[in-house]
N, CA, C and O atoms as a Maestro MAE file, in Angstrom:
{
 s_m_m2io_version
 :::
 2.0.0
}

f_m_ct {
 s_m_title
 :::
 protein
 m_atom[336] {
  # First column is atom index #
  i_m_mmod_type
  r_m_x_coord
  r_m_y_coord
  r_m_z_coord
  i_m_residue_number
  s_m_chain_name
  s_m_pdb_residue_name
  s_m_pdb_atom_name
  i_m_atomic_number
  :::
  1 25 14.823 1.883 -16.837 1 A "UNK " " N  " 7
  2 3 14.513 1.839 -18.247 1 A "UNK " " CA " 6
  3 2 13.394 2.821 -18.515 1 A "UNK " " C  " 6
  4 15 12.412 2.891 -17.775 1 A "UNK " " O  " 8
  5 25 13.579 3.677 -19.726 2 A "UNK " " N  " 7
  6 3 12.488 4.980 -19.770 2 A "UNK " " CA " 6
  7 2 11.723 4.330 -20.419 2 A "UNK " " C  " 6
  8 15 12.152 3.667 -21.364 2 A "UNK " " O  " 8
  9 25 10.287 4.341 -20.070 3 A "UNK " " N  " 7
  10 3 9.098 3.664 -21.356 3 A "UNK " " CA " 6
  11 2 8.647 2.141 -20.493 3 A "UNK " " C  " 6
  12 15 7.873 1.253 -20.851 3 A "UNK " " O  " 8
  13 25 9.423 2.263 -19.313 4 A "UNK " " N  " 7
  14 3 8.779 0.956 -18.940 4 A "UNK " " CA " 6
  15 2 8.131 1.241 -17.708 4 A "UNK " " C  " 6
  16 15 8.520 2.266 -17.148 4 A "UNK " " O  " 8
  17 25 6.969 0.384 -16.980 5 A "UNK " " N  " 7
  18 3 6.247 0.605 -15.937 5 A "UNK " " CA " 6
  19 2 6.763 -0.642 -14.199 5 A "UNK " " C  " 6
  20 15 7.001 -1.823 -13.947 5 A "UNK " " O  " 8
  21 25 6.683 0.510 -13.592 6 A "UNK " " N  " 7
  22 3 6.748 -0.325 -12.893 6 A "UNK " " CA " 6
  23 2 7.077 -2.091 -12.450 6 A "UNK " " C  " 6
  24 15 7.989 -2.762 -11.967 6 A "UNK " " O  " 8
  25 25 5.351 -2.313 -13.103 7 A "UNK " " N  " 7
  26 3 5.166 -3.501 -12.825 7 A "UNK " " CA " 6
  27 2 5.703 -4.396 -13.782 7 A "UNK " " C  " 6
  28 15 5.566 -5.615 -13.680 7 A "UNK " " O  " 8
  29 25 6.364 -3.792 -14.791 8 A "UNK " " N  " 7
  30 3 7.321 -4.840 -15.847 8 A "UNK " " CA " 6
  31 2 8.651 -4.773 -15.595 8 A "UNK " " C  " 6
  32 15 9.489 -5.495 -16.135 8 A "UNK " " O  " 8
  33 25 8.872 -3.937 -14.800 9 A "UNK " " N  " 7
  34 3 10.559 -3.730 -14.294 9 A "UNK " " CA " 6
  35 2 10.212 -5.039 -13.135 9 A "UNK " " C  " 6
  36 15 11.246 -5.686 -13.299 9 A "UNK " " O  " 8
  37 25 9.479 -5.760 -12.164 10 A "UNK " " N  " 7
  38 3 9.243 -5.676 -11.521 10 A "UNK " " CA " 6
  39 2 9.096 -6.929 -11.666 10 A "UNK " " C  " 6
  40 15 9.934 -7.570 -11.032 10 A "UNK " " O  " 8
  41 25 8.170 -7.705 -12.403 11 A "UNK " " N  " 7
  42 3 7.748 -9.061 -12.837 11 A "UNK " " CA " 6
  43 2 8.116 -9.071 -14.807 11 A "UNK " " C  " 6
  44 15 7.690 -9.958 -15.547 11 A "UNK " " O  " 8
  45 25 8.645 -8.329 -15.101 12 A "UNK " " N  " 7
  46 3 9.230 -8.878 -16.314 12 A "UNK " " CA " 6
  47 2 8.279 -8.734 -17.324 12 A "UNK " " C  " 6
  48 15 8.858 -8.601 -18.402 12 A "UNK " " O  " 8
  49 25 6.995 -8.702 -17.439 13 A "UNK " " N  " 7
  50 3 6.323 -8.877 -18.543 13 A "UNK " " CA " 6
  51 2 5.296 -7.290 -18.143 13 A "UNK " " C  " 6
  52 15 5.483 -6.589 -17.148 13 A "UNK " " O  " 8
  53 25 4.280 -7.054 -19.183 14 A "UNK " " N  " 7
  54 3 3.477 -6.318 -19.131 14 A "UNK " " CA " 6
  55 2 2.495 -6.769 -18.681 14 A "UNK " " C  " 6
  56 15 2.168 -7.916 -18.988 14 A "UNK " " O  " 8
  57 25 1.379 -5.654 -17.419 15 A "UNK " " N  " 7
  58 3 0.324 -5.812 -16.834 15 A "UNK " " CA " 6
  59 2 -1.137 -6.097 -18.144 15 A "UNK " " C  " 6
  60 15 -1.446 -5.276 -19.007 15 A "UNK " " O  " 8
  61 25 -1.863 -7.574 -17.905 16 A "UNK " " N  " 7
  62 3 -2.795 -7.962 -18.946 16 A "UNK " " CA " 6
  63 2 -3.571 -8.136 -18.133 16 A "UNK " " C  " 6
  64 15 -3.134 -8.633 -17.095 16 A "UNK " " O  " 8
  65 25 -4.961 -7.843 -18.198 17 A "UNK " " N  " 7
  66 3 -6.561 -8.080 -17.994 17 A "UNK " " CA " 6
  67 2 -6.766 -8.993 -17.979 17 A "UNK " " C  " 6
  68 15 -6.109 -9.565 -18.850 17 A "UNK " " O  " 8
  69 25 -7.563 -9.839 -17.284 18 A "UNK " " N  " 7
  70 3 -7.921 -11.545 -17.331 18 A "UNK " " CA " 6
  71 2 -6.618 -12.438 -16.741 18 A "UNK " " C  " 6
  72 15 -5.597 -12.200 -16.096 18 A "UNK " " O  " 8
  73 25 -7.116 -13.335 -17.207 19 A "UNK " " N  " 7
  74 3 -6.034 -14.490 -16.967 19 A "UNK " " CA " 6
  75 2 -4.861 -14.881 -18.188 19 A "UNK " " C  " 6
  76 15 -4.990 -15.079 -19.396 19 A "UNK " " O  " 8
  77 25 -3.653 -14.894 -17.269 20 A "UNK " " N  " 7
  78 3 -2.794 -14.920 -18.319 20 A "UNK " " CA " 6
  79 2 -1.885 -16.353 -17.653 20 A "UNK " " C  " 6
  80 15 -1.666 -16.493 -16.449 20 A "UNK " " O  " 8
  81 25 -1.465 -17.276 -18.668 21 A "UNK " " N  " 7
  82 3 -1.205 -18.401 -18.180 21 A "UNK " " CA " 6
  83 2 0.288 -18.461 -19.350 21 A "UNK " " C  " 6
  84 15 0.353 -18.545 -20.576 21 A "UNK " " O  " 8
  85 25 1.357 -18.371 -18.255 22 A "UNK " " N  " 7
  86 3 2.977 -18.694 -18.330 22 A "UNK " " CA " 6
  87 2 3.376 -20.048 -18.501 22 A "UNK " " C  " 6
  88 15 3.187 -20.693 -17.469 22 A "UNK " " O  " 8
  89 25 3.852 -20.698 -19.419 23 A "UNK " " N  " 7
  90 3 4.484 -22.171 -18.916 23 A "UNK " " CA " 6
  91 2 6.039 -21.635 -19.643 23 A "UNK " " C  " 6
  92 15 6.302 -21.362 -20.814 23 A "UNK " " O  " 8
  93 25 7.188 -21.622 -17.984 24 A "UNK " " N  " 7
  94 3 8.693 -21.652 -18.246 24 A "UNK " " CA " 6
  95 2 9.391 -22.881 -17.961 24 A "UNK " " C  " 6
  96 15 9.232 -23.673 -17.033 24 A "UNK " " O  " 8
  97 25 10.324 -22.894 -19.089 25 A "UNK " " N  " 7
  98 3 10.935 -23.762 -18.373 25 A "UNK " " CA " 6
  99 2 12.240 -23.133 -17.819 25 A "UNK " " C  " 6
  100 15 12.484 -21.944 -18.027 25 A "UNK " " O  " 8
  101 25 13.132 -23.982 -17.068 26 A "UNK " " N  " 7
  102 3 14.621 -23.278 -16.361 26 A "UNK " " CA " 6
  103 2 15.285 -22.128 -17.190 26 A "UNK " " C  " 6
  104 15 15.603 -20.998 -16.820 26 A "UNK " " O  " 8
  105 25 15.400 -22.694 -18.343 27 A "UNK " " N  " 7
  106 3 16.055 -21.624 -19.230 27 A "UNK " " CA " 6
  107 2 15.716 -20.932 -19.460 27 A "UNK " " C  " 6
  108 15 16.582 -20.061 -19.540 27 A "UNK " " O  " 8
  109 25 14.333 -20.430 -19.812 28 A "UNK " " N  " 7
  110 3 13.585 -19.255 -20.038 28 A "UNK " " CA " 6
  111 2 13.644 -18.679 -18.630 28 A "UNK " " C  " 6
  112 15 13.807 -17.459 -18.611 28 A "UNK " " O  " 8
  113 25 13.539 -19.338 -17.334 29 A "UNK " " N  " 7
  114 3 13.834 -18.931 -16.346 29 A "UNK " " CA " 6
  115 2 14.944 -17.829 -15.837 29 A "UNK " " C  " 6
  116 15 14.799 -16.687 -15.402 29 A "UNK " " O  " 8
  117 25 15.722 -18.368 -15.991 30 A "UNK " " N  " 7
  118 3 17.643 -17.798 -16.170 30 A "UNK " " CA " 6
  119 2 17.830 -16.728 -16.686 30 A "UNK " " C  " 6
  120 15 18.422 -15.770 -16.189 30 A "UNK " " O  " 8
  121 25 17.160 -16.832 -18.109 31 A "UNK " " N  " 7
  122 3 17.036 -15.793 -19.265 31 A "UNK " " CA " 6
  123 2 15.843 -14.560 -18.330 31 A "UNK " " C  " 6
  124 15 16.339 -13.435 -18.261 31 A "UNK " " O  " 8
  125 25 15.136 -14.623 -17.998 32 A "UNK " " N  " 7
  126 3 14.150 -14.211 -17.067 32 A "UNK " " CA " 6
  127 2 15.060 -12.972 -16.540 32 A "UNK " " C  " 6
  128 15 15.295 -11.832 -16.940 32 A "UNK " " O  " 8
  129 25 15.543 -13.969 -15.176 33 A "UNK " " N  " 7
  130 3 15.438 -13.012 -14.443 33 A "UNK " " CA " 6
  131 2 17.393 -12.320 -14.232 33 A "UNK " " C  " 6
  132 15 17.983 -11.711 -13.339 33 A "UNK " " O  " 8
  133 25 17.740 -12.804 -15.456 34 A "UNK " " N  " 7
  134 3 19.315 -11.788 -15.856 34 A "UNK " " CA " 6
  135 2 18.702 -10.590 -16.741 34 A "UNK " " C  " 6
  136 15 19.350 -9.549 -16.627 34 A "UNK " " O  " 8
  137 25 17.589 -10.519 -17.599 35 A "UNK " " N  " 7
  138 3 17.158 -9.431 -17.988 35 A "UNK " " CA " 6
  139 2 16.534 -8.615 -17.026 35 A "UNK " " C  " 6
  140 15 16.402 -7.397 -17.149 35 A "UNK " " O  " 8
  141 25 16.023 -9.509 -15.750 36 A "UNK " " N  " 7
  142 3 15.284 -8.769 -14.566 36 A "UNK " " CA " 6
  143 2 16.285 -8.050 -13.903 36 A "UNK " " C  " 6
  144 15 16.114 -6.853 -13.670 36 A "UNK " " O  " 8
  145 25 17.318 -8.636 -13.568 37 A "UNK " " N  " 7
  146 3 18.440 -7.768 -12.586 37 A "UNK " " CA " 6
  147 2 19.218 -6.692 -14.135 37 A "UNK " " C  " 6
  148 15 19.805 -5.650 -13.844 37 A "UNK " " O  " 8
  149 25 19.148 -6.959 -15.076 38 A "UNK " " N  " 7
  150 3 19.428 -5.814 -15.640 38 A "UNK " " CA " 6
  151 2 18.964 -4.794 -16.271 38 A "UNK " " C  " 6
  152 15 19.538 -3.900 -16.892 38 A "UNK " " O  " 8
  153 25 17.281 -5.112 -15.950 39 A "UNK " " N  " 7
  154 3 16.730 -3.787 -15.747 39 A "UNK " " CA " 6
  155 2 16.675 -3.105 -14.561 39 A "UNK " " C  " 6
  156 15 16.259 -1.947 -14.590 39 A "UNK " " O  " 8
  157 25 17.121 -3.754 -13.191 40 A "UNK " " N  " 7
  158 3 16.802 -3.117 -12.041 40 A "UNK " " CA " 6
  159 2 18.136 -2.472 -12.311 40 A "UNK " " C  " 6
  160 15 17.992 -1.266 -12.105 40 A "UNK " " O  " 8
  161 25 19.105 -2.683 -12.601 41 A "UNK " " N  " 7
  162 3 20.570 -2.132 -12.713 41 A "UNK " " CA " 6
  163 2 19.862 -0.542 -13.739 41 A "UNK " " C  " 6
  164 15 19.247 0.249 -13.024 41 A "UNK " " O  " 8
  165 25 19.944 -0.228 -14.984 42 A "UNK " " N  " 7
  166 3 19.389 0.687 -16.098 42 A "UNK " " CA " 6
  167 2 18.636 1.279 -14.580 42 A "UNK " " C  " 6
  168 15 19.506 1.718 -13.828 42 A "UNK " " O  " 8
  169 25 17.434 1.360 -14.084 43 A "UNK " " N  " 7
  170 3 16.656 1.786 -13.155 43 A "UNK " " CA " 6
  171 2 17.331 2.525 -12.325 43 A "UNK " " C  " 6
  172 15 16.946 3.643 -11.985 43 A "UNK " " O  " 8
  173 25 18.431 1.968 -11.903 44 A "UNK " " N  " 7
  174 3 18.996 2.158 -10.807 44 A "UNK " " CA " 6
  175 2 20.062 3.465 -10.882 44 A "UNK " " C  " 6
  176 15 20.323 4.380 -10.102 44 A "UNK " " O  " 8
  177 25 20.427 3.173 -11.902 45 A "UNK " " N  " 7
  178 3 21.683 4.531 -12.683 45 A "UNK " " CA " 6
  179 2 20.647 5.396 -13.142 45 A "UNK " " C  " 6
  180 15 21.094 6.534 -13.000 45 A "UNK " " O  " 8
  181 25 19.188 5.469 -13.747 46 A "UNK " " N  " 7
  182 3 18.592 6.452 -14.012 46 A "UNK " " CA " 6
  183 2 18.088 7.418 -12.733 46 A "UNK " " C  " 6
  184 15 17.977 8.643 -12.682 46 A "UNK " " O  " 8
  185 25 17.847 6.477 -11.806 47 A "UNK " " N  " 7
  186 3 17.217 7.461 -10.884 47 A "UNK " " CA " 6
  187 2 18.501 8.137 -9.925 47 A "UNK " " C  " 6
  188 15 18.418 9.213 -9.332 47 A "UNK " " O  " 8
  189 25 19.782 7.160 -9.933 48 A "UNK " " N  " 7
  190 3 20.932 8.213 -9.514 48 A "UNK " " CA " 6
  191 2 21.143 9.794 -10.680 48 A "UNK " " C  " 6
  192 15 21.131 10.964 -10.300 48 A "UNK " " O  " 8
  193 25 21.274 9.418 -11.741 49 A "UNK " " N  " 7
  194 3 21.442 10.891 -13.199 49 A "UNK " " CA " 6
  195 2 20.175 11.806 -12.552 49 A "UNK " " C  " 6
  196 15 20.344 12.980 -12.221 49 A "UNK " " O  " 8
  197 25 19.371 11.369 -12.468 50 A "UNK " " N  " 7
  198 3 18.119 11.807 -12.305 50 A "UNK " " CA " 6
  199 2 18.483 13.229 -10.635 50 A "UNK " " C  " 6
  200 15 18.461 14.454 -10.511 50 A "UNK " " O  " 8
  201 25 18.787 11.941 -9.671 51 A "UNK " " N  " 7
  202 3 19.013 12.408 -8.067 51 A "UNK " " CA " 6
  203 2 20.034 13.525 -8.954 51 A "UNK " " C  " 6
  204 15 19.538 14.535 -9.452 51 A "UNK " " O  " 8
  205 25 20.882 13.343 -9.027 52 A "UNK " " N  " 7
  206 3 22.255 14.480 -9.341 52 A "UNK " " CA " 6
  207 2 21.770 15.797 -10.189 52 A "UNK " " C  " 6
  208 15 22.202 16.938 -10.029 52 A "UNK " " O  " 8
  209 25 20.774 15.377 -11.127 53 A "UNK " " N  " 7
  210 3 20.437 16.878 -11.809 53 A "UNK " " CA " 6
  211 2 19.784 17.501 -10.842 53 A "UNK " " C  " 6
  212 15 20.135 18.636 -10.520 53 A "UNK " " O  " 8
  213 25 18.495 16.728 -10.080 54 A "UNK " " N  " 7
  214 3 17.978 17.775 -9.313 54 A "UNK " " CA " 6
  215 2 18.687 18.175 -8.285 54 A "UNK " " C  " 6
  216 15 18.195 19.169 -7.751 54 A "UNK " " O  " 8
  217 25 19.873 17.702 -7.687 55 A "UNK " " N  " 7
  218 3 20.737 18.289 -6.798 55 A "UNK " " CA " 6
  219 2 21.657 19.672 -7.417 55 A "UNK " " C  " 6
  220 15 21.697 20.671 -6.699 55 A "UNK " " O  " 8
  221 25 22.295 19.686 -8.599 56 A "UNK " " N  " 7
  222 3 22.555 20.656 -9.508 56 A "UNK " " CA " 6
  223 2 21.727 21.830 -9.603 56 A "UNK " " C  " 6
  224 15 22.172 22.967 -9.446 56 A "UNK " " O  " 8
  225 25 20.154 21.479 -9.937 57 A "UNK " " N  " 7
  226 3 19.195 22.421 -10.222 57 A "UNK " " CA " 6
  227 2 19.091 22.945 -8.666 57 A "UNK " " C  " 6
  228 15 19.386 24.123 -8.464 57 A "UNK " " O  " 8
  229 25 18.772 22.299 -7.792 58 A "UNK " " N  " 7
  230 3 18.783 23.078 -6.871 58 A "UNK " " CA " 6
  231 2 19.788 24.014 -5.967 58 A "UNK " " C  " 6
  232 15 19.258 24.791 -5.173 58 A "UNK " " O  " 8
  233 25 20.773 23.980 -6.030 59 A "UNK " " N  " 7
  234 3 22.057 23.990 -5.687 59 A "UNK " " CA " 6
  235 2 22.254 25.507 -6.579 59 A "UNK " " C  " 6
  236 15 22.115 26.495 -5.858 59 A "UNK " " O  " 8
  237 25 22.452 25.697 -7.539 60 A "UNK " " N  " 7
  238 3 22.145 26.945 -8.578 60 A "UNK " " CA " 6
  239 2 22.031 28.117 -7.673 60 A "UNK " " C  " 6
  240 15 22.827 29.040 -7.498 60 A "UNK " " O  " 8
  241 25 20.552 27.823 -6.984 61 A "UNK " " N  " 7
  242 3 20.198 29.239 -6.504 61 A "UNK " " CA " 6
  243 2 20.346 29.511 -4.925 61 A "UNK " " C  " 6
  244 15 19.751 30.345 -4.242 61 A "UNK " " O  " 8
  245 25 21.453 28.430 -4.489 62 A "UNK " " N  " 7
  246 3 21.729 28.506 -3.029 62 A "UNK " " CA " 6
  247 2 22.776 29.136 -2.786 62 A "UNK " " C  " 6
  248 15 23.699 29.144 -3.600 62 A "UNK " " O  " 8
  249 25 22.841 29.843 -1.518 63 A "UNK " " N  " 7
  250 3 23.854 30.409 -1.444 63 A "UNK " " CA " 6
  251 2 24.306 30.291 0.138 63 A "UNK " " C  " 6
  252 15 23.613 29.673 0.946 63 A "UNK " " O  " 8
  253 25 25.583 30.969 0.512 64 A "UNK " " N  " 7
  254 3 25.884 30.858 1.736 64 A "UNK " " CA " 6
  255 2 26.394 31.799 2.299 64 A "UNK " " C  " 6
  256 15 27.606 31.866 2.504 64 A "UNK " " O  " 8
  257 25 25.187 33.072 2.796 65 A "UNK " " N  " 7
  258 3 25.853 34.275 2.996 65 A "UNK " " CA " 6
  259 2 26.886 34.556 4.210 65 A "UNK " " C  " 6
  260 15 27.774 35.408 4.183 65 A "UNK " " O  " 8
  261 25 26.628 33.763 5.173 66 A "UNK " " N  " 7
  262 3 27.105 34.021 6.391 66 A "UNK " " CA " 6
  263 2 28.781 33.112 6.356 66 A "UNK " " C  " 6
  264 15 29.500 33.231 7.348 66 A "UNK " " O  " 8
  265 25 29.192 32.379 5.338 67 A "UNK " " N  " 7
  266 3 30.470 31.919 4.923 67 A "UNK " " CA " 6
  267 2 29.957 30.307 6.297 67 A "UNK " " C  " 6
  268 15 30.551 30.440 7.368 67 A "UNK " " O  " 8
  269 25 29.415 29.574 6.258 68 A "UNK " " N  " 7
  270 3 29.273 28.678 7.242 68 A "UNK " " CA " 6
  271 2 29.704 27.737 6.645 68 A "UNK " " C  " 6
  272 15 29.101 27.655 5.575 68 A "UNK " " O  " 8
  273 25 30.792 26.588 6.806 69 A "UNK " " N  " 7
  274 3 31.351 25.605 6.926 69 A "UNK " " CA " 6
  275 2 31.161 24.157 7.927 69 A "UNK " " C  " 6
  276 15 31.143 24.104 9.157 69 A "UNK " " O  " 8
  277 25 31.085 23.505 7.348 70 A "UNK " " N  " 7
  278 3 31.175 22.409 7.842 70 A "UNK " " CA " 6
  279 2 31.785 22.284 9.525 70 A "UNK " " C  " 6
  280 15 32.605 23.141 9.854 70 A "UNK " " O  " 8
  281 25 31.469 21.454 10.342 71 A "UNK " " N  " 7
  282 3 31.831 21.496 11.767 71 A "UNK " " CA " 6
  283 2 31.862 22.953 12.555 71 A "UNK " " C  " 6
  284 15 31.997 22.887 13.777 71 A "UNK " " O  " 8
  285 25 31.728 24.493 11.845 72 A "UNK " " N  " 7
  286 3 31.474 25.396 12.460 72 A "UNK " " CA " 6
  287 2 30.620 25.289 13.917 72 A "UNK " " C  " 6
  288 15 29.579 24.640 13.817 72 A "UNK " " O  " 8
  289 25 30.917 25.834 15.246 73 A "UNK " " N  " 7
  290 3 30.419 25.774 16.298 73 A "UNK " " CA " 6
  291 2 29.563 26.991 16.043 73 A "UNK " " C  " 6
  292 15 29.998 28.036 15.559 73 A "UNK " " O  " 8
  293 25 28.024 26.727 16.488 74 A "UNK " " N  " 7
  294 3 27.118 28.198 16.585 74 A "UNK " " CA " 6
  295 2 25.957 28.084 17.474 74 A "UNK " " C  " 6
  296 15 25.353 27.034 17.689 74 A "UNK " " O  " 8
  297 25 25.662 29.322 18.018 75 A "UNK " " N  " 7
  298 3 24.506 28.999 18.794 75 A "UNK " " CA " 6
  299 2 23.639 29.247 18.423 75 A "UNK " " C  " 6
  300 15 23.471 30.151 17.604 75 A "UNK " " O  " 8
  301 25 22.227 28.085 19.189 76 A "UNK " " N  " 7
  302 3 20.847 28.311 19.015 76 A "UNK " " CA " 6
  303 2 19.749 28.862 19.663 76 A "UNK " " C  " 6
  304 15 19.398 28.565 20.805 76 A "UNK " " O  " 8
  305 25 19.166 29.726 18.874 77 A "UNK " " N  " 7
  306 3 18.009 30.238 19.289 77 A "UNK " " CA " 6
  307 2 17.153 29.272 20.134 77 A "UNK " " C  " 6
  308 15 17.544 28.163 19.771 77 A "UNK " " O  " 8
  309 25 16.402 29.137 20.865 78 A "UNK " " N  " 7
  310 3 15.404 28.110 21.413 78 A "UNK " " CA " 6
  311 2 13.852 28.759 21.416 78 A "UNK " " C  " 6
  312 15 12.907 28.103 21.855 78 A "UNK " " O  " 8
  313 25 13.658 30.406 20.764 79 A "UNK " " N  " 7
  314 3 12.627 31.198 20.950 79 A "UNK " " CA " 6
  315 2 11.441 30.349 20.356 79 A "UNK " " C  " 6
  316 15 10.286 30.285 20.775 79 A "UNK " " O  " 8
  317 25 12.032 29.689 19.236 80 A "UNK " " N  " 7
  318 3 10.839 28.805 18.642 80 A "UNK " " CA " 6
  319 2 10.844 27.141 18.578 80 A "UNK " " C  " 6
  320 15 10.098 26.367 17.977 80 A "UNK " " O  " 8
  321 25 11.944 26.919 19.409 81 A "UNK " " N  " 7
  322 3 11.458 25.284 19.877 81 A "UNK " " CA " 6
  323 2 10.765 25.039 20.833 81 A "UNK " " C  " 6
  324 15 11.338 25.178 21.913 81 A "UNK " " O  " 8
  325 25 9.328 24.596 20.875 82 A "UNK " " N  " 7
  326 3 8.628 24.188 21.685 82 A "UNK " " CA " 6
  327 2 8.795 22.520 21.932 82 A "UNK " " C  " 6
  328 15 8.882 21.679 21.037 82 A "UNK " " O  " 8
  329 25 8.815 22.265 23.429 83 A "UNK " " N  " 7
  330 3 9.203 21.384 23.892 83 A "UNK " " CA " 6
  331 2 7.942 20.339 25.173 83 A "UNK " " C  " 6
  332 15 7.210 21.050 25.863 83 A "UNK " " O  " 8
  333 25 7.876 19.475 25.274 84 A "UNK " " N  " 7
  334 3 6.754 19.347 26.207 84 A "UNK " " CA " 6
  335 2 7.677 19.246 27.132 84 A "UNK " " C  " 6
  336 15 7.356 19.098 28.311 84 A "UNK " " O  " 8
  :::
 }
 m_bond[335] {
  # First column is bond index #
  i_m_from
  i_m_to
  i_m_order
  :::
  1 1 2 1
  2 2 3 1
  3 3 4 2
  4 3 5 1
  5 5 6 1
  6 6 7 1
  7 7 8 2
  8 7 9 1
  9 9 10 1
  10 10 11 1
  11 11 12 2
  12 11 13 1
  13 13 14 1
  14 14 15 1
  15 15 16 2
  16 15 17 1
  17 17 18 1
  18 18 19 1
  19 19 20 2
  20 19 21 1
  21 21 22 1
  22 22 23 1
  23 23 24 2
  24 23 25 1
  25 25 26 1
  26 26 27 1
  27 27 28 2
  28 27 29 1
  29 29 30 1
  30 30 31 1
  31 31 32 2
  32 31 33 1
  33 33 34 1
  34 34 35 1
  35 35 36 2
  36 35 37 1
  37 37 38 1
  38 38 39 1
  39 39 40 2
  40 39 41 1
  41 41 42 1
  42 42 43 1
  43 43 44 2
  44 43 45 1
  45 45 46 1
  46 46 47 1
  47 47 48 2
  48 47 49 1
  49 49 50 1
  50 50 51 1
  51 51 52 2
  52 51 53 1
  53 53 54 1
  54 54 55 1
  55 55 56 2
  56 55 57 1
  57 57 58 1
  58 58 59 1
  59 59 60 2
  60 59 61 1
  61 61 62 1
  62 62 63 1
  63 63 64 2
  64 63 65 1
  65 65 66 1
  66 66 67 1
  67 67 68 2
  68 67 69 1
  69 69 70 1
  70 70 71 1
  71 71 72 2
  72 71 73 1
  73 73 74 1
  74 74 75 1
  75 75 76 2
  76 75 77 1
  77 77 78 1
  78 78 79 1
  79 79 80 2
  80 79 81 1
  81 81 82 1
  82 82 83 1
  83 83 84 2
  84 83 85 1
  85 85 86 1
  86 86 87 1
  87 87 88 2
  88 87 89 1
  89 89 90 1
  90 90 91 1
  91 91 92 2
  92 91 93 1
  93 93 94 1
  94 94 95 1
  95 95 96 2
  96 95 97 1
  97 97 98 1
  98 98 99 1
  99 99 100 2
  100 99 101 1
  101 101 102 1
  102 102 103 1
  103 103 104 2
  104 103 105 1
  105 105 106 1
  106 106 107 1
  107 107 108 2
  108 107 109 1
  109 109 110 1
  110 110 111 1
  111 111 112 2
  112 111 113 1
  113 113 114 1
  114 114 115 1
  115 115 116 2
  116 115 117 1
  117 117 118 1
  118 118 119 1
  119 119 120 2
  120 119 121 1
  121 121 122 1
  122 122 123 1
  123 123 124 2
  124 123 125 1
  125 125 126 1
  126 126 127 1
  127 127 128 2
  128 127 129 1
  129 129 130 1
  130 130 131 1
  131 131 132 2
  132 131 133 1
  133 133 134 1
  134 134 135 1
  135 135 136 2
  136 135 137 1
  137 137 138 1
  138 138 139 1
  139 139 140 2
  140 139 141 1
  141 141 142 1
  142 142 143 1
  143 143 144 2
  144 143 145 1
  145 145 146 1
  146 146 147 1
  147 147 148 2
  148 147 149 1
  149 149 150 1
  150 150 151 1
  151 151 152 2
  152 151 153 1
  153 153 154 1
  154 154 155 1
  155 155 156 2
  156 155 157 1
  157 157 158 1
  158 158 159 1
  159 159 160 2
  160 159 161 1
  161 161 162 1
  162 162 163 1
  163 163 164 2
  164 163 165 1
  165 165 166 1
  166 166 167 1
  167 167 168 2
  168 167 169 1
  169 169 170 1
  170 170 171 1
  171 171 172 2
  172 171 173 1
  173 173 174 1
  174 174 175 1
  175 175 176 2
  176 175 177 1
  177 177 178 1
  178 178 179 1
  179 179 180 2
  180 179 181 1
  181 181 182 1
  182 182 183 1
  183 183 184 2
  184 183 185 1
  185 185 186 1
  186 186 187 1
  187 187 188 2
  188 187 189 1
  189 189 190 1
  190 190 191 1
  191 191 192 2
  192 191 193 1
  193 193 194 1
  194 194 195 1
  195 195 196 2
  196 195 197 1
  197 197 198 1
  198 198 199 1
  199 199 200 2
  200 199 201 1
  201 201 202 1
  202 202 203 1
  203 203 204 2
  204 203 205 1
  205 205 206 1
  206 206 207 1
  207 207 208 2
  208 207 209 1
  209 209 210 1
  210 210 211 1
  211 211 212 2
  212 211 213 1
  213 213 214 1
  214 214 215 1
  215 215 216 2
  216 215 217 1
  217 217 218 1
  218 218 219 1
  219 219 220 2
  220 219 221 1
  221 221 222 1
  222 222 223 1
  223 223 224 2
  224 223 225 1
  225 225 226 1
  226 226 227 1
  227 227 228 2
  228 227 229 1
  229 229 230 1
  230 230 231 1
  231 231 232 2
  232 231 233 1
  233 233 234 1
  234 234 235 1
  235 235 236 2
  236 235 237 1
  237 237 238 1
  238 238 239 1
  239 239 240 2
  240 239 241 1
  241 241 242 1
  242 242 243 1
  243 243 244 2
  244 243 245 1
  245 245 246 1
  246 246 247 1
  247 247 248 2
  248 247 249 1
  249 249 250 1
  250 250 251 1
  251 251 252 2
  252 251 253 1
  253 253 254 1
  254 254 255 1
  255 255 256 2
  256 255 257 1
  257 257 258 1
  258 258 259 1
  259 259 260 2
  260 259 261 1
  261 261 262 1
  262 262 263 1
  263 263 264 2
  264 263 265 1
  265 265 266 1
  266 266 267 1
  267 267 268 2
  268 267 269 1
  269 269 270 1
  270 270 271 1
  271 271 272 2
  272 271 273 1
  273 273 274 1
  274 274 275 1
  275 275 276 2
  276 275 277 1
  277 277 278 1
  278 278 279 1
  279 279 280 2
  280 279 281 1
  281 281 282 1
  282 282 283 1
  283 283 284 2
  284 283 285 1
  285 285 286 1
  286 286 287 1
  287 287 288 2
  288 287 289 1
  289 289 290 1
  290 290 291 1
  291 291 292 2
  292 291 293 1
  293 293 294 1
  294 294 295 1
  295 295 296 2
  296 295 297 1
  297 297 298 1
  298 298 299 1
  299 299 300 2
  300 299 301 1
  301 301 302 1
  302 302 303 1
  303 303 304 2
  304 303 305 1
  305 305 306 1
  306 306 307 1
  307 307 308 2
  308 307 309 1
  309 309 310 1
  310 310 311 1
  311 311 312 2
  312 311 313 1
  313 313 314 1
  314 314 315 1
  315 315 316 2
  316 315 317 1
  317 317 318 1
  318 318 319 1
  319 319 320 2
  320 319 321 1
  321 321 322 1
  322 322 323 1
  323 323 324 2
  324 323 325 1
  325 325 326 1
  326 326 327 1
  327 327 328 2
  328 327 329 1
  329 329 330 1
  330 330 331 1
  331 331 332 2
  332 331 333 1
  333 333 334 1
  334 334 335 1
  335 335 336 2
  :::
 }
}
């Protein structure tokens, strides 16, 4: 959810100063925490949209000069793996 923090995705209400005193009962309970799992859901699809653009954005300026494919066999240099 955009505009919300953490700690209200998290425990449901907004972070308050002092003492703050809750009385739920079951139903407010229920009601609770189905808005709780459906903000973790909203959360959850934003930060996938989110993962995928920056995979897009980065992806843009990559390239693959040498034509390398997947399972290609190639050998390695070892000049700069140091090993104990």
């Amino acid at each position: 959810m955009i505009g919300h923090t953490l700690f209200e995705l998290n425990f449901g209400r907004h972070l308050w100063k002092g003492d703050l005193i809750i009385k739920t009962g079951m139903s407010k309970l229920e009601k609770f925490l189905k808005e709780l799992q459906g903000s973790w859901g909203v959360a959850k699809k934003s930060m996938k949209i989110a993962k995928e653009a920056m995979k897009r954005q980065f992806n843009k300026k990559r390239r693959n000069p040498q034509g390398l494919k997947v399972g290609n066999n190639m050998w390695l240099k070892t000049k700069y793996i140091h090993l104990n």
